[in-house]
C-alpha positions in Angstrom: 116.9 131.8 53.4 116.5 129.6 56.4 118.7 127.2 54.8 121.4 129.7 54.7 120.6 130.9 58.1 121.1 127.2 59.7 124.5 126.9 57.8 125.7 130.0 59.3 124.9 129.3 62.8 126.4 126.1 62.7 129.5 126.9 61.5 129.5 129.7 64.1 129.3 127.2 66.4 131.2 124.8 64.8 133.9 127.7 65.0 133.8 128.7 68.9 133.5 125.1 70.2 134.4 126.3 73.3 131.1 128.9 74.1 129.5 126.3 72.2 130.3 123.4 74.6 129.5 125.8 77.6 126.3 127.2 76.9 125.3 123.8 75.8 126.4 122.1 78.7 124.7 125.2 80.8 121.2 125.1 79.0 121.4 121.1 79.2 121.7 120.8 82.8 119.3 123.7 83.6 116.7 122.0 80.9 117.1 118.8 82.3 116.6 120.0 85.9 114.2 122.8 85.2 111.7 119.3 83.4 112.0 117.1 86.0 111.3 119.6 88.5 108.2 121.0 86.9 107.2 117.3 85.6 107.3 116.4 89.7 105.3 119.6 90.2 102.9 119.0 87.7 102.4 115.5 88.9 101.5 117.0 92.5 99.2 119.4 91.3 97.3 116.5 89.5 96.3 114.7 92.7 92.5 113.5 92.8 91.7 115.9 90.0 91.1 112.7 87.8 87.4 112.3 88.6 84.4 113.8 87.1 82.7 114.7 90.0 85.8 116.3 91.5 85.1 119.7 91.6 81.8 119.1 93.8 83.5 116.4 95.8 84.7 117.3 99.2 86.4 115.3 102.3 84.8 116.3 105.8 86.7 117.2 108.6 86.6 118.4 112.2 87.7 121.1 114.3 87.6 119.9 117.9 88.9 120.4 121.5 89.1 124.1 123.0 92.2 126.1 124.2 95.7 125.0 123.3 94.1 121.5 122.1 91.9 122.8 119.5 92.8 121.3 116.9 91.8 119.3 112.6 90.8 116.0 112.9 90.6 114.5 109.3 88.2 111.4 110.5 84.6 112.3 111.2 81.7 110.0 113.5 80.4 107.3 111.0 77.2 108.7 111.2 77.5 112.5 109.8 77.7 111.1 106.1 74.3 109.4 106.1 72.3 112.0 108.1 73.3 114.4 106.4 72.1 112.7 103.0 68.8 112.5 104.5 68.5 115.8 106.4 70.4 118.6 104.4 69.3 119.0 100.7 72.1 119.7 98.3 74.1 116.4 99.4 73.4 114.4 96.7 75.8 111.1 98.1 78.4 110.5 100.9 81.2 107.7 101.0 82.8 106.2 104.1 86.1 104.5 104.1 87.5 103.4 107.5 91.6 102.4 106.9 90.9 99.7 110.0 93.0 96.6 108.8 90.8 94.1 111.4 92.0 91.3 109.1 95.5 90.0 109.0 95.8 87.1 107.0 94.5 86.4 104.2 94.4 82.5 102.7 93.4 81.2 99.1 94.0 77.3 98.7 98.1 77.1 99.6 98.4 80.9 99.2 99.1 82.7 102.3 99.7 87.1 102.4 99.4 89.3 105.4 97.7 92.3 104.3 97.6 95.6 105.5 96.0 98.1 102.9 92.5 97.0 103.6 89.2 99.2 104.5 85.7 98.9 104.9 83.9 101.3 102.5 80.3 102.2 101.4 78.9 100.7 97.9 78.5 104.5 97.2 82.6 104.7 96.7 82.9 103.1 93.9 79.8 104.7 92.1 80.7 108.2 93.4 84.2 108.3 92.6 86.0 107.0 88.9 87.2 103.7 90.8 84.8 101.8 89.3 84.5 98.3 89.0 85.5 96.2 86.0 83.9 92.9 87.4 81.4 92.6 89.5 77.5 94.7 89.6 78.8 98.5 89.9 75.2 98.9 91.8 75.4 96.3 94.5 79.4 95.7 94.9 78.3 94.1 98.6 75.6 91.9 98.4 76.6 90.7 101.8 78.6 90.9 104.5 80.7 88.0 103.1 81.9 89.9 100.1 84.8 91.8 99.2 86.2 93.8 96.6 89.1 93.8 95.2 92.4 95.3 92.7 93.5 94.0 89.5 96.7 93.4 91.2 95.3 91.5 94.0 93.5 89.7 92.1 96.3 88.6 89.9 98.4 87.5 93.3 95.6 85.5 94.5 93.7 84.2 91.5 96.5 84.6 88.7 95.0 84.4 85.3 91.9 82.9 87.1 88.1 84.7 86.9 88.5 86.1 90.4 84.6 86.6 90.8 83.3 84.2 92.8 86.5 82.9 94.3 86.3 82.6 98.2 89.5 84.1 100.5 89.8 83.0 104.4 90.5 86.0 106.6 92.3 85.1 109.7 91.5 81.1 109.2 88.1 82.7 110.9 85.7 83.7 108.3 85.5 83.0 104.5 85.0 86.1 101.6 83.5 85.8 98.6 84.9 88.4 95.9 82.5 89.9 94.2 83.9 92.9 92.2 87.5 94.0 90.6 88.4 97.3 90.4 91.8 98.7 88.4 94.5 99.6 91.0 94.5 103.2 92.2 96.2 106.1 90.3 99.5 106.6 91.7 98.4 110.4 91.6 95.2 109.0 94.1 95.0 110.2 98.2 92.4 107.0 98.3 94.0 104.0 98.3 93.9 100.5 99.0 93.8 96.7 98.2 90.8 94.9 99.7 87.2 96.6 100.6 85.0 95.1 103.0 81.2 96.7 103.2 80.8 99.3 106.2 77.7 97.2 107.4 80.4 94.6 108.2 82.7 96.7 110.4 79.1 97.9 111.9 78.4 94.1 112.9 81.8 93.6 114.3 81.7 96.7 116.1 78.6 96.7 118.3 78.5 92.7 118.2 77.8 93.1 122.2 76.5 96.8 122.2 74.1 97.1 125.0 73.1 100.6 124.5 71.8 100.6 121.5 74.6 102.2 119.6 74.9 101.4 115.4 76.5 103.8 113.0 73.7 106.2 113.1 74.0 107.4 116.4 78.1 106.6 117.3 79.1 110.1 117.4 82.1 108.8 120.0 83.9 106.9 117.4 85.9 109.6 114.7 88.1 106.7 112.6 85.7 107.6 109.1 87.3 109.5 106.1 84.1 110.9 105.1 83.5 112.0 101.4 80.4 114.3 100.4 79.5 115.2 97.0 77.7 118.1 97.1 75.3 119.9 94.3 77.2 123.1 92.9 77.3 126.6 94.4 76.6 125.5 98.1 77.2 127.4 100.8 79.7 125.3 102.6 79.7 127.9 105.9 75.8 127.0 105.9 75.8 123.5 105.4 78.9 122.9 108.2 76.4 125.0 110.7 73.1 122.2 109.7 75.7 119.3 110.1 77.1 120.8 113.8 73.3 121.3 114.3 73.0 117.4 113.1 76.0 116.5 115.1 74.6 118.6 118.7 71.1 116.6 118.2 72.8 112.9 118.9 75.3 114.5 120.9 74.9 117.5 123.1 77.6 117.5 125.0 80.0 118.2 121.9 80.2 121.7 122.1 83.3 122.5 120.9 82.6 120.9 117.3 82.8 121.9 113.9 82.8 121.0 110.2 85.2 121.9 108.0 85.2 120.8 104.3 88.2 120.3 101.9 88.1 120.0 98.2 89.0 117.0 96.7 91.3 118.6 94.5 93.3 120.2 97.3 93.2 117.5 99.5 96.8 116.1 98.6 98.4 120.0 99.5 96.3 121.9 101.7 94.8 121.5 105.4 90.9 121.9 105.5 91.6 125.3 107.5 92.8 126.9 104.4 96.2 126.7 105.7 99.2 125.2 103.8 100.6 121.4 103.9 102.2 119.7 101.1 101.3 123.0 98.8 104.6 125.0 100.2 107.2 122.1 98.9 105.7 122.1 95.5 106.3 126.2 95.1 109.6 125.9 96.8 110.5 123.5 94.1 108.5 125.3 91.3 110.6 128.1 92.3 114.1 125.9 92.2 112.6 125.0 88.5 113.1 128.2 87.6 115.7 130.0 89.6 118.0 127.2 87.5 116.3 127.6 84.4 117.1 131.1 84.9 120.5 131.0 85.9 121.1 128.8 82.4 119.6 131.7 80.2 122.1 134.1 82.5 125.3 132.2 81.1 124.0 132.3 77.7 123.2 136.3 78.0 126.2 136.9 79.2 128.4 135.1 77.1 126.5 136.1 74.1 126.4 139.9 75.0 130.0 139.5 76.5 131.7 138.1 72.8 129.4 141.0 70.7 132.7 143.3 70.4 134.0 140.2 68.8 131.9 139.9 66.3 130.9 143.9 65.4 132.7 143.5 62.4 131.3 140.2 61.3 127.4 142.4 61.6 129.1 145.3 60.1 129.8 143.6 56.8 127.0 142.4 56.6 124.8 145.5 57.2 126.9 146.8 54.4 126.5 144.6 51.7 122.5 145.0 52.4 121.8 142.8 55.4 118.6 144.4 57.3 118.3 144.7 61.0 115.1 142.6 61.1 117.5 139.6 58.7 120.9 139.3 61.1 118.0 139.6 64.4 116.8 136.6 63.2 119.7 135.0 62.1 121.3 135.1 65.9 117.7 133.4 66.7 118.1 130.8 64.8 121.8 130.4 66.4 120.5 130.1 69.7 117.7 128.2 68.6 120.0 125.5 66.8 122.0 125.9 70.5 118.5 125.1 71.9 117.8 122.0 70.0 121.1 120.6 70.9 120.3 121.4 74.7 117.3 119.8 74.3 117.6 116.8 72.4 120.7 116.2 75.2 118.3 117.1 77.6 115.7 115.0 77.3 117.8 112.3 76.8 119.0 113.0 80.5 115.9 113.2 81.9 114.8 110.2 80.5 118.0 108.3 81.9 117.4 110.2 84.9 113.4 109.8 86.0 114.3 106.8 87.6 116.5 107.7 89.9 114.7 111.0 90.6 111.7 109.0 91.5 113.9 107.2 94.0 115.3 110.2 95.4 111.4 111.5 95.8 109.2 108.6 96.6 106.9 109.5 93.1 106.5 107.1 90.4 106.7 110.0 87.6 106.3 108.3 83.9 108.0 109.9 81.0 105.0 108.8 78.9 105.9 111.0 75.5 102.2 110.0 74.4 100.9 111.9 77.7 99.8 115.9 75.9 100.0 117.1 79.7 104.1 116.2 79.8 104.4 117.7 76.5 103.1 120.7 77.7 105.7 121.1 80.6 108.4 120.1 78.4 107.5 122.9 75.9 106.5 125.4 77.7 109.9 124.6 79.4 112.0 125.2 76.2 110.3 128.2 74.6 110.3 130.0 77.9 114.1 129.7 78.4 114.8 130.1 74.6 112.6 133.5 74.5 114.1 135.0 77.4 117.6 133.6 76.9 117.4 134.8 72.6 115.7 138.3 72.7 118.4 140.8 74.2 121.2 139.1 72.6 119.8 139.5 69.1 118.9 143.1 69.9 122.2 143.8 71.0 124.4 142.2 67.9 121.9 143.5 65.2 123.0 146.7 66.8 125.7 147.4 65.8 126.7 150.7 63.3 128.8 149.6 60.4 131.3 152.1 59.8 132.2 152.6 63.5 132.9 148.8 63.9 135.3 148.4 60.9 137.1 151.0 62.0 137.0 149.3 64.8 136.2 152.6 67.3 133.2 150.7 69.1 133.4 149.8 72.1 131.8 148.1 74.6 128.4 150.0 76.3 128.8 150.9 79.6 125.0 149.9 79.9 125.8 146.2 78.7 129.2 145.7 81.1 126.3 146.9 83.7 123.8 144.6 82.7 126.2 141.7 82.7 127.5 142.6 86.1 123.9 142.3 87.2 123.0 138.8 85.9 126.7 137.6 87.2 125.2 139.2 90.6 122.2 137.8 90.0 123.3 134.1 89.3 125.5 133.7 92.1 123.1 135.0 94.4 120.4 132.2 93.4 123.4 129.7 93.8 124.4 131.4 97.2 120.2 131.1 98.1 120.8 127.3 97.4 123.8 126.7 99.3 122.2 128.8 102.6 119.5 126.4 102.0 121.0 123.1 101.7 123.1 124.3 105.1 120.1 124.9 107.1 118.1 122.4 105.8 121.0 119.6 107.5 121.0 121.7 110.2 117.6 121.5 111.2 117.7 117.4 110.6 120.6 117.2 112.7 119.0 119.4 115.6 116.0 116.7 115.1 118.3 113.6 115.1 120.1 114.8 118.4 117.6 116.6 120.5 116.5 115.0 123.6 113.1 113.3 123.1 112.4 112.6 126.2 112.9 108.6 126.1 115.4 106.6 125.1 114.8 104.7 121.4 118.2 103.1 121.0 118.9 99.5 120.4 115.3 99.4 120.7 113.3 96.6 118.4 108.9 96.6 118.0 106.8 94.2 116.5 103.3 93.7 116.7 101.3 91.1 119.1 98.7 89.9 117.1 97.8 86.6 118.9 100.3 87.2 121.5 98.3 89.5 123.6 96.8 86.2 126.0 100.7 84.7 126.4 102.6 88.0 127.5 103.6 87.5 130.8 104.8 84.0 129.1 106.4 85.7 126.2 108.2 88.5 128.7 110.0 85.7 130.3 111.0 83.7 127.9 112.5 86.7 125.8 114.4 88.1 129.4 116.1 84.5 129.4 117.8 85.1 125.6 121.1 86.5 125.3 121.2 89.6 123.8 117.9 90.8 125.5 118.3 93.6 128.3 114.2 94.3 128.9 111.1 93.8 127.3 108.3 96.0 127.7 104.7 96.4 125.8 101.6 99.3 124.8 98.9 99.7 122.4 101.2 102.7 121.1 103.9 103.3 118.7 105.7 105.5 120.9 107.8 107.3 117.6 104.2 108.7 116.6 101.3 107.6 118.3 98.2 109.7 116.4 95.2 108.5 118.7 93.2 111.1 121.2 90.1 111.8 122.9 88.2 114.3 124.4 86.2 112.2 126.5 88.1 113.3 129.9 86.9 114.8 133.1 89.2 116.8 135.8 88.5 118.6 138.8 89.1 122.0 137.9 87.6 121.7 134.1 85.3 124.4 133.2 82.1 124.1 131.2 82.0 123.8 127.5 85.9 122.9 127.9 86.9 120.2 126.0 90.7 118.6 126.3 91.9 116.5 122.9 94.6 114.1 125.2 96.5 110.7 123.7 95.7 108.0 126.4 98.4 105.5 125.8 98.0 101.9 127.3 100.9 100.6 129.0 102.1 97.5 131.1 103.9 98.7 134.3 107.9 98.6 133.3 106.9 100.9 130.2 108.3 104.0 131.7 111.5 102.3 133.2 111.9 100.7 129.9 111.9 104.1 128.0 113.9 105.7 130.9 111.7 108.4 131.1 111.7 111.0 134.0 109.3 111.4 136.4 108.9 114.6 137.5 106.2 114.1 140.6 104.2 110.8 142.1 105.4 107.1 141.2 104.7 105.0 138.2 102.7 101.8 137.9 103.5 98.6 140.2 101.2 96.4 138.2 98.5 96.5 141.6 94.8 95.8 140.5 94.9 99.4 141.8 96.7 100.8 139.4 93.5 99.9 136.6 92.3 103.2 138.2 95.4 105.4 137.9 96.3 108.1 135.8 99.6 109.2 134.8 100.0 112.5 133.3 102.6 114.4 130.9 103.6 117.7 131.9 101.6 119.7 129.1 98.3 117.4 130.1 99.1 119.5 133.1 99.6 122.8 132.5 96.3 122.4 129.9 94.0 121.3 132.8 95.9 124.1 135.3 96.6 121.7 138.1 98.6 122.6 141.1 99.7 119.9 143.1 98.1 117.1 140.5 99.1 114.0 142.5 96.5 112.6 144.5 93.7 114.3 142.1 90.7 113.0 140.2 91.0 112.5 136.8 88.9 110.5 134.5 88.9 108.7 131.1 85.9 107.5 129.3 83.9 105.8 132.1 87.4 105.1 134.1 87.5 106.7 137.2 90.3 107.7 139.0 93.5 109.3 140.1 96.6 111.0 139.2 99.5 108.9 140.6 102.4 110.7 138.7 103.7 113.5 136.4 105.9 112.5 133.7 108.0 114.8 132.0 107.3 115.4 128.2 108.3 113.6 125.6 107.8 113.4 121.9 105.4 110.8 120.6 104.8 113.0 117.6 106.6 114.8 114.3 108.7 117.9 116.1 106.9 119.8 113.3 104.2 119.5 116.1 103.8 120.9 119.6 104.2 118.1 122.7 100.2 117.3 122.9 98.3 116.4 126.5 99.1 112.8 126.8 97.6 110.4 130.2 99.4 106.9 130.7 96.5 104.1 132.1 97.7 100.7 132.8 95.3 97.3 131.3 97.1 94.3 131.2 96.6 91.6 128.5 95.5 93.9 125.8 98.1 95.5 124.2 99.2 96.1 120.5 103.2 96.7 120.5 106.2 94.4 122.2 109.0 96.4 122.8 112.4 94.5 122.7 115.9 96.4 124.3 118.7 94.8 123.0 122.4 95.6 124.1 123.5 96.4 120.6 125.7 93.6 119.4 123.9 91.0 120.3 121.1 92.5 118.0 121.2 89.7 115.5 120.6 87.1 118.6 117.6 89.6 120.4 116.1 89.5 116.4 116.4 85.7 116.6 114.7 85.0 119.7 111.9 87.5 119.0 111.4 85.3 115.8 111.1 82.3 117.5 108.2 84.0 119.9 106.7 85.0 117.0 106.7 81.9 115.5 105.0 80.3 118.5 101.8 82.5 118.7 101.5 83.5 115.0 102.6 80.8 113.3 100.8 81.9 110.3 101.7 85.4 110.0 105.0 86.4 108.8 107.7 87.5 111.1 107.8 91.4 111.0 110.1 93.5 113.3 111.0 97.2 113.2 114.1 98.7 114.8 112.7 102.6 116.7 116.1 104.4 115.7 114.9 103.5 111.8 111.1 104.1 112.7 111.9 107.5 114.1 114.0 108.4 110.3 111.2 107.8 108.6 109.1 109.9 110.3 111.6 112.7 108.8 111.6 111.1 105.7 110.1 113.9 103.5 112.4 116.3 105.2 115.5 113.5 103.9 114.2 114.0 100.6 113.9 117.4 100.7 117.7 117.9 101.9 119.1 115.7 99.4 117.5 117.5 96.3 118.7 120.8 98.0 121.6 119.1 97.7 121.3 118.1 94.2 119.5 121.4 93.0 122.8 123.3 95.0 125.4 121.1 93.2 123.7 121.9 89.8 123.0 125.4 90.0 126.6 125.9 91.3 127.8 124.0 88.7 126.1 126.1 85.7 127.1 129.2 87.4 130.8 128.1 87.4 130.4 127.3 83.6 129.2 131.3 83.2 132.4 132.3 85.2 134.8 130.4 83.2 133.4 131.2 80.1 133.3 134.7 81.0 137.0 134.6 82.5 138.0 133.0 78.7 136.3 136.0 77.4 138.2 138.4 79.3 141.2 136.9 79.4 140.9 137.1 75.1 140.3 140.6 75.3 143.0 141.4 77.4 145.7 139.0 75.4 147.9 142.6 74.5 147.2 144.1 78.1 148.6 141.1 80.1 151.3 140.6 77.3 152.7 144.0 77.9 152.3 144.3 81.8 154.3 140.6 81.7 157.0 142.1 79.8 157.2 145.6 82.0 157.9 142.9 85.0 154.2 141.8 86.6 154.4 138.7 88.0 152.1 135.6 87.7 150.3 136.5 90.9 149.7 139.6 90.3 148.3 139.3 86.6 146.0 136.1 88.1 144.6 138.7 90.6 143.9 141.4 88.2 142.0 138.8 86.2 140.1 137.6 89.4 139.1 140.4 91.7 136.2 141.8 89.5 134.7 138.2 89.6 135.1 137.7 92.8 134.1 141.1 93.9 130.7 140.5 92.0 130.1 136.7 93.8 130.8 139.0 97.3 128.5 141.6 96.2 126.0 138.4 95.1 126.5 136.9 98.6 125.4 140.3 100.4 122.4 140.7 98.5 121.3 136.9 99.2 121.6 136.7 102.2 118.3 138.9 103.6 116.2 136.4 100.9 117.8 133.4 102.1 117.1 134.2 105.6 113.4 134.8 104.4 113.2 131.8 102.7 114.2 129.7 104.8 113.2 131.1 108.2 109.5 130.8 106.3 110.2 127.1 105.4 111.7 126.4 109.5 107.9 127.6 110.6 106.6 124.7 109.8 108.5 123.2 112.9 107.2 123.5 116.6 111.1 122.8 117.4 113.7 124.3 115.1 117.3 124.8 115.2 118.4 128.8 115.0 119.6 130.6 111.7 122.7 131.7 112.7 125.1 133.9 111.1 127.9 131.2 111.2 125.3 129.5 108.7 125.8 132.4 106.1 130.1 132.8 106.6 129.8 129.2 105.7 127.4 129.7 102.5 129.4 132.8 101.6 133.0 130.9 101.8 131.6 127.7 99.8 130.6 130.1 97.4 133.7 132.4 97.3 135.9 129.5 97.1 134.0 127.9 94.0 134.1 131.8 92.2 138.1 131.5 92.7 137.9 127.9 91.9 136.0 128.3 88.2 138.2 131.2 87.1 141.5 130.3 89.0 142.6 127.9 85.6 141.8 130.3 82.6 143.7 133.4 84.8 146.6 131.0 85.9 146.6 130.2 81.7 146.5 133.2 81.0 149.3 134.2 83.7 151.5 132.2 82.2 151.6 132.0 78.7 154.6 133.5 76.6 154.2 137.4 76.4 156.4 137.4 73.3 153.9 134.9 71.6 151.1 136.9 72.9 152.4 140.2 71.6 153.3 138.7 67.9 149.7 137.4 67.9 148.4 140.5 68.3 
């Protein structure tokens, strides 16, 4: 019986190679899409789920500052993890990591690297966590100060097939590291990362090497640069235990009133904020819901066409019924037709996104593995299929096992008004996910153009960075020689990356401030042309001259300002850590962070000879020469570093570089649901257009023309994809005013945004249906009618 049941549906699709080539092509593209999408998803979800202890595991964080600076700090003090191991029952272990890359270079016998993924860390992370070490003694990983811990991979680039244990690394041609532990590189799926691990006791040493008041990392609650990891013994009470650690925290330091401890599951850590608010968790159901808004429109086109062509085939299920065919026999029977469809579309499918994971990992920054031994991708893959074969099978089979016998060979059924309905409604339905799409797509380049040409408040162009390293004692040396090089317009220097400079403090005094108020401002270190340099606008006062004065003024942006509620700031006293001083000037804000953020309190100080970033202008075409001469300063004070250079305008696009991403898979997802959409609309306009082979015939011959027929063909399409456009454009507005929230300075949604969505989509309906009504326009009547 099955046998038989497999012949028939492949000669029925043998026979209508047409349908058969659009629903395959339909279901093939939304399967392919639809697995790669929910493959991605999957692989988001999966994030720092892979360790036993996970579930009890959780990062601690900080809510600090008061007012309109209050704010989630996702470093803690150093010392919080350990007293709280010996205070607070219930924490069974705490792990440290501090992503402080005080080593550079890195030398082993004629093998030179800069590296930048190294971190000091407690023994505890490798025992605590599933990183644990193939070499070394998983107990003691850091018998001393001298050792370090390393990946497979590093270990390989240093050491090559060499027993790495034991080996000795230079750091900085200062101090020498013994390796004593490998570890496996981290899970590409990991939010803890890295490629060299010093112990914590080290960065403890180097830290308070001339402390003279007494300060270690059990009393330091000034320095917040610690990813802090607790693992905690089930069924907690996190609300009590953040109240024992603020208690903790208020013991040291009293004058922290505005603190608190927030914790965040390890398992969420990689999509949510530790406030219970979103982060990356809102992409991953936008795209889940992409996944299956294409998926869906796929099973549409096969519903359709399948319910559309029934009148075609009554008599086909007629006969059949008669000669003793049961309902329940020809149900099945158009199963197995769409599932033989099915395993076309996915055997094409997979083939596609196999060709495709590649790319699609490009497109996303992901390193997604089709690993077909992996149960969890076989689970997505098949849950995938059967979902979009059950709901694209069902109603179909329903509808053609149907059908009365006698009726159909005498061929007086006709179409259900219900069904015509019902197919209006997915066509509806279809276009307006495509029409969602599109409205997306449009407003997500709108809002990456409104970021790419709003003002920021400084000028980044032809502008070149690199770091100082050892250049720090030679600046006023390195300023003039660079000013003398063609090419080279002004030079300029800070410890801040001015594209998105993260660092703040609270530890800041004003006339004015109120008790128990605590201000969270970015203190940026500059030399004295900085501001002239960036062509930023002072709105009061004067900037710095480079007077020994000005080591005691203050330079403030205008929402430092308007937090501290200063009239007439210039001339006031301000101070910053144990710096005090006064306000010289008011500069007008400028963004130093992601414009999905606010403009934060920032306070210019001026400290010559200790700065992190050389700032190069360059008049444009001479770029090459400016990159040239840099190189050659480079070379002079850090000789054994390689030369490394960044250009702001590129710096400041990847800062938006998720938002890039997302764009161009709007843009992808668009193009694809669009294009399945336009296979349902062709294959339905075929279908009508064969129905209506006598009509058209006849009003040819009674004198219709070409245009005419072509529009008679056309309006109810198009009428539906107008009707599809109205109805998506309150949910795309939704959508996508919900997704613009998530930026402090958004471009408008306006209605010129929709007239475009809706034309691009009108234009494609006319497009996908234009050839099979022009065909059918202008074919020979008299053949038509003889046909018939």
């Amino acid at each position: 019986m099955l046998r038989n049941y497999i012949k028939t549906a492949w000669r029925n699709l043998v026979k209508n190679k047409f349908y058969s080539l659009v629903n395959i092509f339909g279901l093939t593209a939304g399967l392919a899409v639809g697995i790669l999408i929910l493959l991605w998803v999957q692989y988001e979800l999966s994030f720092d789920g892979f360790h036993k202890q996970s579930k009890n595991i959780y990062r601690l964080e900080n809510m600090v500052g008061t007012g309109p600076s209050r704010q989630i700090w996702t470093v803690t003090a150093g010392p919080i993890g350990p007293l709280s191991k010996k205070q607070i029952p219930g924490v069974e272990a705490f792990a440290r990591i501090s992503y402080n890359p005080f080593y550079g270079l890195f030398r082993y016998q004629d093998k030179v690297f800069n590296e930048q993924r190294n971190a000091f860390a407690d023994a505890t992370l490798f025992s605590m966590f599933d990183f644990n070490l193939i070499k070394g003694n998983k107990a003691n990983p850091f018998p001393d100060n001298n050792s370090i811990v390393i990946t497979e991979s590093t270990a390989t680039k240093y050491f090559g097939k060499d027993e790495p244990v034991g080996k000795v690394i230079s750091a900085d041609n200062k101090i020498n590291f013994t390796v004593t532990g490998v570890i496996h590189d981290f899970p590409k799926n990991s939010s803890i990362d890295g490629d060299m691990f010093f112990p914590i006791s080290l960065l403890e040493k180097i830290r308070y090497a001339d402390n003279k008041e007494g300060k270690n990392l059990e009393n330091d609650f000034v320095q917040f640069d610690f990813d802090t990891y607790l693992l905690l013994k089930p069924g907690m009470q996190l609300s009590q235990l953040a109240d024992k650690m603020r208690t903790i925290h208020l013991s040291v330091k009293s004058d922290d009133t505005d603190i608190q401890y927030l914790f965040l599951p390890l398992e969420k850590m990689h999509l949510y904020k530790a406030d219970g608010s979103n982060g990356g968790i809102e992409t991953v159901r936008m795209f889940t819901i992409i996944a299956l808004l294409i998926l869906v429109i796929a099973c549409i086109n096969y519903v359709n066409l399948s319910t559309a062509r029934s009148m075609l085939r009554a008599k086909e299920v007629s006969l059949r019924k008669i000669v003793g065919a049961a309902r329940l026999q020809l149900f099945f029977q158009f199963i197995i037709e769409t599932a033989l469809l099915f395993v076309l579309a996915t055997g094409l499918a997979l083939m596609l996104v196999y060709t495709l994971v590649p790319v699609f990992n490009q497109v996303t920054g992901r390193e997604l593995v089709l690993n077909i031994y992996d149960v969890r991708i076989w689970k997505v893959i098949v849950c995938t299929i059967l979902g979009t074969l059950i709901v694209s099978s069902i109603y179909p089979a329903l509808l053609l096992s149907s059908f009365e016998p006698l009726k159909a060979i005498k061929g007086k059924i006709s179409a259900r008004v219900s069904n015509v309905v019902f197919r209006k409604v997915l066509v509806v339905v279809q276009f307006g996910f495509s029409m969602i799409l599109i409205t997306g797509t449009l407003i997500i380049g709108k809002q990456l153009s409104y970021i790419h040409s709003k003002e920021l408040g400084y000028d980044k162009d032809h502008v070149l960075s690199m770091s100082m390293i050892d250049m720090s004692k030679h600046i006023d040396a390195v300023k003039a020689d660079l000013l003398t090089q063609p090419g080279i317009s002004n030079v300029t220097w800070a410890d801040a990356n001015i594209i998105f400079y993260g660092g703040q403090t609270g530890s800041n005094s004003w006339d004015g401030k109120q008790n128990g108020e605590t201000l969270m401002i970015s203190p940026i270190k500059t030399d004295k042309d900085f501001m002239s340099f960036f062509k930023m606008q002072l709105k009061e006062g004067s900037g710095f001259t480079g007077a020994v004065a000005d080591s005691t003024h203050f330079i403030l942006n205008e929402t430092a300002v308007q937090a501290m509620r200063l009239k007439d700031p210039i001339g006031k006293r301000f101070k910053l850590w144990e710096t005090e001083g006064t306000i010289i000037g008011v500069v007008k804000d400028f963004h130093f962070t992601s414009m999905r953020q606010k403009i934060k309190p920032a306070v210019f100080y001026y400290k010559p000879a200790s700065y992190g970033q050389i700032y190069v202008k360059t008049t444009g075409k001479d770029a090459p020469k400016a990159i040239a001469a840099a190189e050659k300063e480079w070379k002079k004070y850090n000789a054994d570093f390689p030369f490394t250079y960044a250009f702001l305008d590129d710096s400041f696009n990847r800062l938006y570089q998720s938002e890039q991403r997302t764009s161009l898979l709007f843009d992808i997802f668009a193009a694809i649901a669009v294009f399945i959409s336009c296979l349902g609309l062709l294959g339905l306009a075929a279908y009508t257009a064969q129905v209506r082979t006598r009509e058209i015939g006849i009003r040819k011959v009674l004198g219709a023309s070409v245009s005419g027929i072509i529009s008679m063909l056309a309006s109810d399409f198009i009428r539906l994809v107008v009707i599809a456009i109205l109805v998506a454009i309150p949910v795309a507005w939704y959508v996508m005013n919900k997704w613009l929230q998530d930026f402090a300075y958004k471009t408008n949604i306006g209605w010129l945004v929709f007239l475009a969505a809706g034309s691009i989509a009108v234009v494609i309906g006319i497009l996908s249906i234009s050839v099979q009504a022009v065909r059918s326009a202008i074919a020979n009547p008299v053949k038509t009618l003889r046909s018939e």
